[in-house]
FIKOLZA-1660 file (N, C-alpha, C; in steps of 0.1 Angstrom, whole numbers, plus 5000, padded with zeros to 4 digits):
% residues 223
   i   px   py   pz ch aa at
   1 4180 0709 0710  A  X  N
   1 4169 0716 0702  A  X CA
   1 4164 0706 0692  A  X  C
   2 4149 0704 0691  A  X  N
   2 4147 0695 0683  A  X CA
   2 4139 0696 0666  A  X  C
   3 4147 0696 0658  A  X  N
   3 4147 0703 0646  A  X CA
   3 4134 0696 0635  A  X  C
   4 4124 0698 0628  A  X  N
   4 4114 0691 0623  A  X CA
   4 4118 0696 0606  A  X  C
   5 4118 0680 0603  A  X  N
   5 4121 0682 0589  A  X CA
   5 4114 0687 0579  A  X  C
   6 4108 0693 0568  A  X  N
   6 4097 0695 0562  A  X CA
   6 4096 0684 0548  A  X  C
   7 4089 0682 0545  A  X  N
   7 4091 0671 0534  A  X CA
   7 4081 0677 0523  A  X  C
   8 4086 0685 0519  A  X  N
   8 4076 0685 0502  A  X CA
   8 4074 0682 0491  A  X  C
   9 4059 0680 0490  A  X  N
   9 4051 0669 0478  A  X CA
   9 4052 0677 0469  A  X  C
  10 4052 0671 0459  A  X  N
  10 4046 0679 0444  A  X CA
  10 4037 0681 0443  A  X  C
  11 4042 0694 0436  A  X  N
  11 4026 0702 0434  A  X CA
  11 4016 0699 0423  A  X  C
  12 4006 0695 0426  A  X  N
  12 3998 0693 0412  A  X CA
  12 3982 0688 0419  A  X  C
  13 3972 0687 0412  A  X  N
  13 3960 0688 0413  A  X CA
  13 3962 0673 0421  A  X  C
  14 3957 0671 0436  A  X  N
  14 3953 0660 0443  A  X CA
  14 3939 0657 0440  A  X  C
  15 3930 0667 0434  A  X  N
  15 3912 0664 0442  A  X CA
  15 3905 0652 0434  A  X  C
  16 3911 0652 0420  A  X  N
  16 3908 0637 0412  A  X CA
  16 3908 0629 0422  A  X  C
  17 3921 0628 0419  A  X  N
  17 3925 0617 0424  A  X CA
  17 3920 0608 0444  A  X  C
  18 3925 0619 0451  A  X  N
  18 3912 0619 0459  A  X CA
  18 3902 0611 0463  A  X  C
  19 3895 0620 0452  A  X  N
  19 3879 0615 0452  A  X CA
  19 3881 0600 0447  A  X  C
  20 3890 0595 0434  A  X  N
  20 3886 0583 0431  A  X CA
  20 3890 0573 0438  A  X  C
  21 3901 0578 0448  A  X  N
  21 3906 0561 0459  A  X CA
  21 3895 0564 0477  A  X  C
  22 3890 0574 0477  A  X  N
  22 3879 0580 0487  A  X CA
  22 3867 0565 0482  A  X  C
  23 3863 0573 0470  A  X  N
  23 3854 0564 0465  A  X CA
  23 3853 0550 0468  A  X  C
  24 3870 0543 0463  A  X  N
  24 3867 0533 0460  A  X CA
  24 3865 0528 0475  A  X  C
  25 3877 0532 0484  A  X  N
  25 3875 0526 0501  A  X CA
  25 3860 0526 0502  A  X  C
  26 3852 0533 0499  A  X  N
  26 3839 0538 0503  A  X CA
  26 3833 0529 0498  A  X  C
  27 3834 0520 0483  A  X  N
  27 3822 0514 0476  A  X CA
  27 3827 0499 0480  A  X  C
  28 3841 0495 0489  A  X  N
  28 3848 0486 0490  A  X CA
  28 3841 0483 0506  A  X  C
  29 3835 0493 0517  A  X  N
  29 3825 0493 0526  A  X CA
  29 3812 0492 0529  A  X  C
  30 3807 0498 0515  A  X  N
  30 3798 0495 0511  A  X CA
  30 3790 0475 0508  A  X  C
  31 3806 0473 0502  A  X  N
  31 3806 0457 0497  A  X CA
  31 3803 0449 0510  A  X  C
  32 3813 0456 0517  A  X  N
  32 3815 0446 0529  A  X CA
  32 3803 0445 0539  A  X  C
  33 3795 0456 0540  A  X  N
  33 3780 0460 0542  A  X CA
  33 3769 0452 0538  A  X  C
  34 3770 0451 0526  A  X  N
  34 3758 0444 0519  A  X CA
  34 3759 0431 0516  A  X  C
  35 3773 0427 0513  A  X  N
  35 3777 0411 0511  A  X CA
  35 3787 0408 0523  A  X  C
  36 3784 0406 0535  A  X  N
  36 3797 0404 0545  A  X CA
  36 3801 0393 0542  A  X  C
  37 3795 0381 0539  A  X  N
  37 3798 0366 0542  A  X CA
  37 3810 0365 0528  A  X  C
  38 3805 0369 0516  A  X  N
  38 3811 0371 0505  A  X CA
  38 3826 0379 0503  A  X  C
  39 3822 0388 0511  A  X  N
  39 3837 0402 0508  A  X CA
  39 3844 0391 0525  A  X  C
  40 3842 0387 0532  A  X  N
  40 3847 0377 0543  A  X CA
  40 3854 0369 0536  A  X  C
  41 3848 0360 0530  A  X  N
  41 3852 0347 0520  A  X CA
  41 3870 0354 0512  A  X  C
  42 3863 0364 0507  A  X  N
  42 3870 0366 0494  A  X CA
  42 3886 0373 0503  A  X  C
  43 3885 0378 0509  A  X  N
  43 3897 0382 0517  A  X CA
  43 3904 0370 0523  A  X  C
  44 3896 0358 0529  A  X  N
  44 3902 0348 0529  A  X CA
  44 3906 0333 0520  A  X  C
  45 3906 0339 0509  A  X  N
  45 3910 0331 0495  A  X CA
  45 3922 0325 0493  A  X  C
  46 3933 0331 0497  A  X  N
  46 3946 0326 0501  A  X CA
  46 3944 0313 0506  A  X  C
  47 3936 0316 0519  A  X  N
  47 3938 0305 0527  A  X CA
  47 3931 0293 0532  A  X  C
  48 3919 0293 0522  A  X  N
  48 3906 0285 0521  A  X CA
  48 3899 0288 0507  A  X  C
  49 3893 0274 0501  A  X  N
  49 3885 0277 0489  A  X CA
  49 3867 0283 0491  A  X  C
  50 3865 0283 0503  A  X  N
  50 3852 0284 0506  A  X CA
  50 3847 0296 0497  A  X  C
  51 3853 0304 0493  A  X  N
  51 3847 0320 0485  A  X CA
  51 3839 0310 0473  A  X  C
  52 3845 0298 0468  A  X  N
  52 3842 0293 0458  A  X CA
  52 3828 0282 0457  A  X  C
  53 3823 0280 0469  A  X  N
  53 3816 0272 0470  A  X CA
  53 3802 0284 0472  A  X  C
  54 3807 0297 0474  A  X  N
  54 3793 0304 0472  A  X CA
  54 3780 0304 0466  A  X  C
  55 3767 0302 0467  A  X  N
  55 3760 0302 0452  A  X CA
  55 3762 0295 0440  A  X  C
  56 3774 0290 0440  A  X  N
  56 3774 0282 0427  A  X CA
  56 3785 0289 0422  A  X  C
  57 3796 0282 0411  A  X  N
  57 3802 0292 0404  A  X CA
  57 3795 0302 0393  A  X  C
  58 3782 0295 0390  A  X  N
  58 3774 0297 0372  A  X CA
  58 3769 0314 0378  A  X  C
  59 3761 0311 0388  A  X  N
  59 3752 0320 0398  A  X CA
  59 3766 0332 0398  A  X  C
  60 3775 0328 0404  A  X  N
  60 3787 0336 0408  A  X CA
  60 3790 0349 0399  A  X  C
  61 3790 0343 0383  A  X  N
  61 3793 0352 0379  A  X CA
  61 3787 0363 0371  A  X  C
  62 3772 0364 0377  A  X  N
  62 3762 0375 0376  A  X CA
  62 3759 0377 0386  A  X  C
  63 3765 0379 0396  A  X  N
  63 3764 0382 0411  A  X CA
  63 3766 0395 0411  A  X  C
  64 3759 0410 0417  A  X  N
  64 3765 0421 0417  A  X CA
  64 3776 0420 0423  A  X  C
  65 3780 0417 0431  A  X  N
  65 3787 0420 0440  A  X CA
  65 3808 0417 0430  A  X  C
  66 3803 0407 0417  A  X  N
  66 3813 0401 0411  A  X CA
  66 3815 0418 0398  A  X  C
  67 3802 0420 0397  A  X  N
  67 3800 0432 0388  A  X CA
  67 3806 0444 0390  A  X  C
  68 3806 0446 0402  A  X  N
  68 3813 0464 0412  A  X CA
  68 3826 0460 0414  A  X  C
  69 3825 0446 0417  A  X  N
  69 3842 0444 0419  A  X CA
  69 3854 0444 0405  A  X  C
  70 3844 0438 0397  A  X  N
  70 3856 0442 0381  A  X CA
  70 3856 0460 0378  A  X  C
  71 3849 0469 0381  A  X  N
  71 3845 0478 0377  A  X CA
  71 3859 0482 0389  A  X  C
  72 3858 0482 0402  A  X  N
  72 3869 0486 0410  A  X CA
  72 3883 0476 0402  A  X  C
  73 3883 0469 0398  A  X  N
  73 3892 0461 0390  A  X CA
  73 3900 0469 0385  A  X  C
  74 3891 0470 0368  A  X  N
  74 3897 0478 0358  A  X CA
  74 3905 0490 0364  A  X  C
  75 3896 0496 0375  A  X  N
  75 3903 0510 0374  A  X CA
  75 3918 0509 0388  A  X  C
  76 3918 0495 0391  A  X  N
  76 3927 0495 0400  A  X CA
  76 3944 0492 0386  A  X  C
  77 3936 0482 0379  A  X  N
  77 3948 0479 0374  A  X CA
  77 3953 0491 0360  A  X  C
  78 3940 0501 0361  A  X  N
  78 3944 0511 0354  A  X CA
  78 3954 0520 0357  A  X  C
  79 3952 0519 0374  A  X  N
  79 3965 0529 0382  A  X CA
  79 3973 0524 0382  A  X  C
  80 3975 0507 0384  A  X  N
  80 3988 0504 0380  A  X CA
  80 3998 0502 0366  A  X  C
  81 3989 0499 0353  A  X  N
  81 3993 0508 0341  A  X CA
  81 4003 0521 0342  A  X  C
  82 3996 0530 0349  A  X  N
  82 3997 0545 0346  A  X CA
  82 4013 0546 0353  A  X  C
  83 4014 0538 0365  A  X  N
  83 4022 0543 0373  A  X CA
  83 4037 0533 0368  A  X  C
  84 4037 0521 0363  A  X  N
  84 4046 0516 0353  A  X CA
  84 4056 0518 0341  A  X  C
  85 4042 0524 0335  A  X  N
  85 4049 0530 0321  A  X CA
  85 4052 0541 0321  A  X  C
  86 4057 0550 0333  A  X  N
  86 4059 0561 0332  A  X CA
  86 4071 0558 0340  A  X  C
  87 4082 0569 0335  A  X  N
  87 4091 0571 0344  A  X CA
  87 4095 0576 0356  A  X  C
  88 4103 0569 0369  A  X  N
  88 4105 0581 0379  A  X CA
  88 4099 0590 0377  A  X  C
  89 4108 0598 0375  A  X  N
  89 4106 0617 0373  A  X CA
  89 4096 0617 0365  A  X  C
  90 4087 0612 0358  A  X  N
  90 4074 0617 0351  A  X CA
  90 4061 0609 0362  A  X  C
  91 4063 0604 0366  A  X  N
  91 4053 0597 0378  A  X CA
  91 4042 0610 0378  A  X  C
  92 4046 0618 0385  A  X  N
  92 4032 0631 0390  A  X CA
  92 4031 0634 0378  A  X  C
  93 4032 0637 0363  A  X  N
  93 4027 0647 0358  A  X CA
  93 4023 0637 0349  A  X  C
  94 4024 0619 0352  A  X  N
  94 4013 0614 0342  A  X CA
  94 4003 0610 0351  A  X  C
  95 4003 0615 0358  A  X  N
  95 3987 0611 0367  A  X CA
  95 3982 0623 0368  A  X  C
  96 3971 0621 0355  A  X  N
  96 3961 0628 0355  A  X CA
  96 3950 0622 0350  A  X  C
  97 3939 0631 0346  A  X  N
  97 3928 0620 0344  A  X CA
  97 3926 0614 0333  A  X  C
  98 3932 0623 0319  A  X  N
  98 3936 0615 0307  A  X CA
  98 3940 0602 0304  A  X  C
  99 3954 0608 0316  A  X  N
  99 3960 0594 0310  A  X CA
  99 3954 0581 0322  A  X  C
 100 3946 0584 0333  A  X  N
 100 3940 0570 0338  A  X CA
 100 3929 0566 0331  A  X  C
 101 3922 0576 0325  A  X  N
 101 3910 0568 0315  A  X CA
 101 3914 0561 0301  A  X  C
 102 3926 0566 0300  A  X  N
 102 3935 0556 0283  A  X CA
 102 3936 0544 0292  A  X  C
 103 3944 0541 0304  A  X  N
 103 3947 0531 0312  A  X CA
 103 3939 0521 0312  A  X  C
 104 3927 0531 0320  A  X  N
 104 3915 0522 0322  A  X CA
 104 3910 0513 0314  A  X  C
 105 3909 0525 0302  A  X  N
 105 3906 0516 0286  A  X CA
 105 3907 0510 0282  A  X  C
 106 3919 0507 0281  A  X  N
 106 3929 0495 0277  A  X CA
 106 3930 0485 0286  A  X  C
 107 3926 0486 0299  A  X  N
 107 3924 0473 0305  A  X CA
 107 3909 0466 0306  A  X  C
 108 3900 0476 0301  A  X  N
 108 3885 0472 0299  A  X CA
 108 3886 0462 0286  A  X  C
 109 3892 0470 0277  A  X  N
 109 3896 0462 0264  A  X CA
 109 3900 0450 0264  A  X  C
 110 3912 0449 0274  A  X  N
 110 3921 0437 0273  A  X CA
 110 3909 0423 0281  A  X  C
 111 3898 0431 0293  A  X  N
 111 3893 0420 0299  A  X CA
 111 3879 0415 0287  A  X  C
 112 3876 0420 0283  A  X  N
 112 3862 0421 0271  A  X CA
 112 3870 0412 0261  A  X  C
 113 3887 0415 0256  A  X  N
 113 3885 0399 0242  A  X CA
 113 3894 0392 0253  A  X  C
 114 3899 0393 0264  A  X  N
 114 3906 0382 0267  A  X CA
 114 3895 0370 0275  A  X  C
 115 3882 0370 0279  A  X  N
 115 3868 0367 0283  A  X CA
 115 3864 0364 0268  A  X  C
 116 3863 0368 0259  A  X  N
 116 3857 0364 0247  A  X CA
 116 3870 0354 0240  A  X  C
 117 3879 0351 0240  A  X  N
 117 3885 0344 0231  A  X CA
 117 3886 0332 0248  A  X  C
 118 3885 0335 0258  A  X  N
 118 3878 0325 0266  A  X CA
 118 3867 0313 0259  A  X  C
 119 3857 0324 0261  A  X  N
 119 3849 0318 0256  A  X CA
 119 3845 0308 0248  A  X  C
 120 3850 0316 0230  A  X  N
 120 3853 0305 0224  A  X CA
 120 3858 0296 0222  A  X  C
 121 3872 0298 0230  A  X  N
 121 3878 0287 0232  A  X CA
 121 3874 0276 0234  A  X  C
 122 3867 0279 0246  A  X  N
 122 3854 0268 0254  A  X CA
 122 3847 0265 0245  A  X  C
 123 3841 0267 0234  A  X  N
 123 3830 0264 0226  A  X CA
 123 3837 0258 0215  A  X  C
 124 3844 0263 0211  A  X  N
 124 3858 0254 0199  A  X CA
 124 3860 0242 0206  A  X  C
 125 3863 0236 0219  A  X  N
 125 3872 0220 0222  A  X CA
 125 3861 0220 0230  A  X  C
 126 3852 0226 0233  A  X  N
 126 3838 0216 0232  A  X CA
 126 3846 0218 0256  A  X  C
 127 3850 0222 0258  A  X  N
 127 3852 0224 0275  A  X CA
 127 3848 0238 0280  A  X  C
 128 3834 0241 0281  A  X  N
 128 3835 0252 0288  A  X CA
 128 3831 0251 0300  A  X  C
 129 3824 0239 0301  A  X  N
 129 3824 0241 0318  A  X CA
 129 3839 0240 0329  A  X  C
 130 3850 0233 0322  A  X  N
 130 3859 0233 0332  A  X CA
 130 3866 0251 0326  A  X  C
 131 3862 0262 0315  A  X  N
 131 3867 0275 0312  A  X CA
 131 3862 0278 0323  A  X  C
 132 3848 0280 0324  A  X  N
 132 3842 0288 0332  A  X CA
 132 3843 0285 0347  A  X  C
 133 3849 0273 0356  A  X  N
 133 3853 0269 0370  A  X CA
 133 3870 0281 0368  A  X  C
 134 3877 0282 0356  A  X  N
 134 3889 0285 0356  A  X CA
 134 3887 0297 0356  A  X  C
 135 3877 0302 0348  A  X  N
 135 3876 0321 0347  A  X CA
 135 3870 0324 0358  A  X  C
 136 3863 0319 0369  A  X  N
 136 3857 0320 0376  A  X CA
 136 3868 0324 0391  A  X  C
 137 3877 0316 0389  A  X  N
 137 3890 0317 0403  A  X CA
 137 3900 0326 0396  A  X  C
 138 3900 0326 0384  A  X  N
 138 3909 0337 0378  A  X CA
 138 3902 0350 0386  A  X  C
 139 3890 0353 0379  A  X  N
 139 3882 0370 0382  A  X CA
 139 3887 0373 0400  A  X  C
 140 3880 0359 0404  A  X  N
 140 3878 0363 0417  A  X CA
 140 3893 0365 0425  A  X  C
 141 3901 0360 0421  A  X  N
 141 3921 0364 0427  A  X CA
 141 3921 0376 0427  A  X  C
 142 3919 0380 0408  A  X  N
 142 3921 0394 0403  A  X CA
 142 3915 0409 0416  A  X  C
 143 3898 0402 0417  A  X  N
 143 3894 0407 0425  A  X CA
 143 3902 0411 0440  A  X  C
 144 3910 0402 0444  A  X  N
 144 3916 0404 0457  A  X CA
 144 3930 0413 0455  A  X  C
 145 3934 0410 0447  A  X  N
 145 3948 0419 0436  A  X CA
 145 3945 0434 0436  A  X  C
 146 3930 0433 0433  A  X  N
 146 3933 0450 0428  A  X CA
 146 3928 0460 0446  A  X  C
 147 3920 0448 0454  A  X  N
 147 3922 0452 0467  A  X CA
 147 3935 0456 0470  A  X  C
 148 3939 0451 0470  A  X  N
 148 3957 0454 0475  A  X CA
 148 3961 0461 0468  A  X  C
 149 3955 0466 0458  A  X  N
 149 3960 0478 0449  A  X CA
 149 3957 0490 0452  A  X  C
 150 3941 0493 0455  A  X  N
 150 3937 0501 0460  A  X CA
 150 3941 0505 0473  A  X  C
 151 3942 0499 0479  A  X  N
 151 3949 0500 0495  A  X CA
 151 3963 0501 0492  A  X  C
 152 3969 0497 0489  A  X  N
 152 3980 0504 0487  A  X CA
 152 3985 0515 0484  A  X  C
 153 3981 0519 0470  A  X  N
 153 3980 0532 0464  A  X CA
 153 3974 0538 0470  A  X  C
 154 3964 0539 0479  A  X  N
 154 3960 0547 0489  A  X CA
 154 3965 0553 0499  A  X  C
 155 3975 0546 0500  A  X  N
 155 3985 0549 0514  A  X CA
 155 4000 0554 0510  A  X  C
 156 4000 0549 0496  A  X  N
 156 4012 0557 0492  A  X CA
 156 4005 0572 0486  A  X  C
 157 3995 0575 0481  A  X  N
 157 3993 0588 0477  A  X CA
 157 3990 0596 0489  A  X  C
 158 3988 0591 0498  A  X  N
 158 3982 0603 0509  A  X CA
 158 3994 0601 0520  A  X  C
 159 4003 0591 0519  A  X  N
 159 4013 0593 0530  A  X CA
 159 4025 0593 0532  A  X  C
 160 4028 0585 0516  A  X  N
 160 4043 0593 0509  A  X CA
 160 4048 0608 0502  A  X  C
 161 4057 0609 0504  A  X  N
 161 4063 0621 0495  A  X CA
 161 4063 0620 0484  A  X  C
 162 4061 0605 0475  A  X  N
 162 4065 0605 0461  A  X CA
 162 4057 0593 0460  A  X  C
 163 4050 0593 0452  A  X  N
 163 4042 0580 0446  A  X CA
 163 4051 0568 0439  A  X  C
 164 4060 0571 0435  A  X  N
 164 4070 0566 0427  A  X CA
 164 4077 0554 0432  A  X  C
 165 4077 0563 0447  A  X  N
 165 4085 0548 0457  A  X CA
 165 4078 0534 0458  A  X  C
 166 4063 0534 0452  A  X  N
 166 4057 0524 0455  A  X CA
 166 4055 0517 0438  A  X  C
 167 4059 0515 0432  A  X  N
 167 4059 0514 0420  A  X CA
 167 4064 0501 0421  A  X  C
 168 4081 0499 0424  A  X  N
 168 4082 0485 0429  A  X CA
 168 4075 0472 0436  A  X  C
 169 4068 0480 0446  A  X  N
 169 4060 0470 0452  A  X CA
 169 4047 0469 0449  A  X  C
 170 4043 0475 0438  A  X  N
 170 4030 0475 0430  A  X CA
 170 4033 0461 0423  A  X  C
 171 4044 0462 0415  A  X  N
 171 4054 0456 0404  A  X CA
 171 4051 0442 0410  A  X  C
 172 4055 0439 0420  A  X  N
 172 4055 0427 0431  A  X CA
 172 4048 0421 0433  A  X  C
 173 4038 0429 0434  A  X  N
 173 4023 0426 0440  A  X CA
 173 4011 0420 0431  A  X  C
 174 4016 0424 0417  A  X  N
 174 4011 0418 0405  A  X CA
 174 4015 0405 0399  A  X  C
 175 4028 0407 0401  A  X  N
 175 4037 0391 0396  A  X CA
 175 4036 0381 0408  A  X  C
 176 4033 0390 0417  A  X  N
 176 4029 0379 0430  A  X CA
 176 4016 0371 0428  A  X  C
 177 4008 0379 0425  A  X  N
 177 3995 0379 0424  A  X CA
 177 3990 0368 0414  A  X  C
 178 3999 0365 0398  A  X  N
 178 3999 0360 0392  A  X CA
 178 4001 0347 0395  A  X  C
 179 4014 0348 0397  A  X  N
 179 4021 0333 0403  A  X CA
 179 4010 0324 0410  A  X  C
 180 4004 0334 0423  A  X  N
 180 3996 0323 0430  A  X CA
 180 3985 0322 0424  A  X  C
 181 3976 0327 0415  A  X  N
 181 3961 0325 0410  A  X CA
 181 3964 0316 0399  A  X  C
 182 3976 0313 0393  A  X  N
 182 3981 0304 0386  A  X CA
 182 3983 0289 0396  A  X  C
 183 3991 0289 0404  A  X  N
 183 3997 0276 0414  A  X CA
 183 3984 0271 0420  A  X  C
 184 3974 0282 0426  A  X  N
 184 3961 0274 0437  A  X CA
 184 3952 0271 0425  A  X  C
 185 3950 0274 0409  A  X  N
 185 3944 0268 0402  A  X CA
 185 3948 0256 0394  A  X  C
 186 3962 0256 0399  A  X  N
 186 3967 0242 0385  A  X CA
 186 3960 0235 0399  A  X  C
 187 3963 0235 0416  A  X  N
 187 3962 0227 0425  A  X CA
 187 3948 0225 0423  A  X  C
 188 3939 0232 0422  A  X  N
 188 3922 0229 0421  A  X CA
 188 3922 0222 0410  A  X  C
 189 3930 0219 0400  A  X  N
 189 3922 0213 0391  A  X CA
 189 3934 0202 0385  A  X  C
 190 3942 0198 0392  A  X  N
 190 3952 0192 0389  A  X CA
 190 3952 0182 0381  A  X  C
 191 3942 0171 0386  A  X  N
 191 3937 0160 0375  A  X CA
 191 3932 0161 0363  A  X  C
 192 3927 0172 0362  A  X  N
 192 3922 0179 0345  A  X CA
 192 3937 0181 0341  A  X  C
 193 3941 0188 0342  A  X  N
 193 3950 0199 0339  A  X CA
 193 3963 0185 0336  A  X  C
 194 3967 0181 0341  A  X  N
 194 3980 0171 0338  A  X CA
 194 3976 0157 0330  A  X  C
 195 3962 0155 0330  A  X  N
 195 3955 0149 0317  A  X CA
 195 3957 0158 0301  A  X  C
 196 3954 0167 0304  A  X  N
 196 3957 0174 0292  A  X CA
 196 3972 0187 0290  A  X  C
 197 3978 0180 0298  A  X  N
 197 3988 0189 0297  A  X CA
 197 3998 0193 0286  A  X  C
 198 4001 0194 0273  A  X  N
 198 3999 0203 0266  A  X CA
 198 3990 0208 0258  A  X  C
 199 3980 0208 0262  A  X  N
 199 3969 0222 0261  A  X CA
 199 3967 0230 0271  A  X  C
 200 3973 0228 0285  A  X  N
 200 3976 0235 0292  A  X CA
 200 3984 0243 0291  A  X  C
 201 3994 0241 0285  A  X  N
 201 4011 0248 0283  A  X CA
 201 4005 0255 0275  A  X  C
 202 4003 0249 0263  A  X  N
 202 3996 0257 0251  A  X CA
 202 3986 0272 0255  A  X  C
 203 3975 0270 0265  A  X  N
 203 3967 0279 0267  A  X CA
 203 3973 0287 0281  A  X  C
 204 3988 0285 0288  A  X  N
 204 3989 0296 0290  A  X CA
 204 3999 0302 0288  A  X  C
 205 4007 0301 0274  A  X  N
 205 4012 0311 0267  A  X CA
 205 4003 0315 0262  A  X  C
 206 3994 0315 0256  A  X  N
 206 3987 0318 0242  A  X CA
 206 3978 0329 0256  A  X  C
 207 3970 0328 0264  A  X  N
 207 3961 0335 0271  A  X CA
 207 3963 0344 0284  A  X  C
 208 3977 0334 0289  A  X  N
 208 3979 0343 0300  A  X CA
 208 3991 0351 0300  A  X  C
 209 4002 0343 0297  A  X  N
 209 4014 0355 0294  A  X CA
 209 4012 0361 0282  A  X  C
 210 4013 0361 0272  A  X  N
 210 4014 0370 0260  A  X CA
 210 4002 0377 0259  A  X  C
 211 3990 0380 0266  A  X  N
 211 3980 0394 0263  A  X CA
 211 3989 0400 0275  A  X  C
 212 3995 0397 0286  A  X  N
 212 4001 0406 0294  A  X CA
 212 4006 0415 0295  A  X  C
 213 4020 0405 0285  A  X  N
 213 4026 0415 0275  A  X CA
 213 4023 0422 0265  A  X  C
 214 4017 0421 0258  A  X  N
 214 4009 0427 0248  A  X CA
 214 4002 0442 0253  A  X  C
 215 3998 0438 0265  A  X  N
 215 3990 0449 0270  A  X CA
 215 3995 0460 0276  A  X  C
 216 4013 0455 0286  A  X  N
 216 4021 0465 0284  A  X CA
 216 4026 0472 0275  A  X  C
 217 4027 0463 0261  A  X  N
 217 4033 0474 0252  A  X CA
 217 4030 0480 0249  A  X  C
 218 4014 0477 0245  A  X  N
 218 4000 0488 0241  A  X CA
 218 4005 0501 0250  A  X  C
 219 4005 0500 0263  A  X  N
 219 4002 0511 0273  A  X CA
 219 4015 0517 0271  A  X  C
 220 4024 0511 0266  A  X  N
 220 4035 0521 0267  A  X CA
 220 4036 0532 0257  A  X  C
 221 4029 0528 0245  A  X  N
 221 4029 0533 0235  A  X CA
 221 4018 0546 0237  A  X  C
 222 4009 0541 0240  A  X  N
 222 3997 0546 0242  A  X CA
 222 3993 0556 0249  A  X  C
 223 4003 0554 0265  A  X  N
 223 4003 0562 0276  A  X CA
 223 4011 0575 0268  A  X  C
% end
């Protein structure tokens, strides 16, 4: 006799939530629709620089298509926020829509001065054209990161029992993510970069590990 297990989810309001990873698959098809060669490129960034030879970098980064994708950004790395600073056992009952728009927030925040103390920087040592080749492979990684975020989390909320289990490999997927948009950029620009290498070192404590951290502590507090 063959016995069928039942497995029950927690109970709590799915329809947000839902709608907002519905959406994003949807505005993520939409992309792939109207910019194929582009959302093509960009999926294959790992494994080829060609995404980068698009249009130009300058062009690049008033491109819509760079615009909808930070906007799916924010709110990817907002879910991942949400689902960090919360405990196991509080996993479902901090996902709600409160606490993803504090999330959100704080990662809109963190990209608005971490882009503006860019900036300056570049305008302070007098190098912004080699900032702007750098922020330019940063955004666009990011951009592939929170793909994998969204798809992910997609598949754990509609096909696991517990959101929680994916928390880990969220975790992974970030520090992964980092590591290489760091390694294929020192490699793109290696000759700058070991010319000036401590202001290298310098600017990525100062810009890329410590707002990171900074940003989880915010959220922990915050959340």
């Amino acid at each position: 006799m063959i016995c069928m297990e039942h497995l029950l989810r927690p109970d709590f309001n799915r329809d947000w939530l839902s709608l907002i990873l519905i959406s994003s698959i949807a505005i993520l098809a939409l992309l792939r629709y109207a910019f194929p060669r582009r959302t093509s490129e960009l999926f294959l960034l790992p494994f080829n620089d060609k995404y980068f030879a698009l249009e130009g970098r300058q062009k690049g980064f008033r491109h819509p298509f760079n615009g909808v994708m930070l906007m799916l950004q924010i709110l990817a790395f907002g879910l991942f926020l949400t689902l960090t600073i919360s405990p196991p056992n509080e996993v479902i009952s901090a996902l709600n829509p409160e606490t993803l728009m504090r999330t959100s927030r704080l990662v809109l925040i963190y990209v608005l001065l971490r882009y503006g103390l860019d900036w300056i920087m570049g305008e302070v040592l007098d190098c912004q054209p080699l900032l702007n080749q750098y922020r330019y492979e940063r955004l666009s990684y990011h951009h592939l990161i929170s793909v994998l975020f969204i798809a992910s989390f997609a598949i754990a909320f509609f096909a696991l029992p517990s959101i929680h289990l994916m928390t880990p490999v969220f975790i992974f997927l970030f520090l992964l993510g980092l590591v290489l948009t760091l390694i294929y950029s020192i490699r793109r620009n290696s000759v700058i970069l070991f010319r000036n290498f401590l202001y290298f070192i310098l600017y990525i404590c100062a810009l890329e590990i410590a707002p990171y951290v900074l940003l989880y502590t915010v959220a922990r507090g915050y959340g």
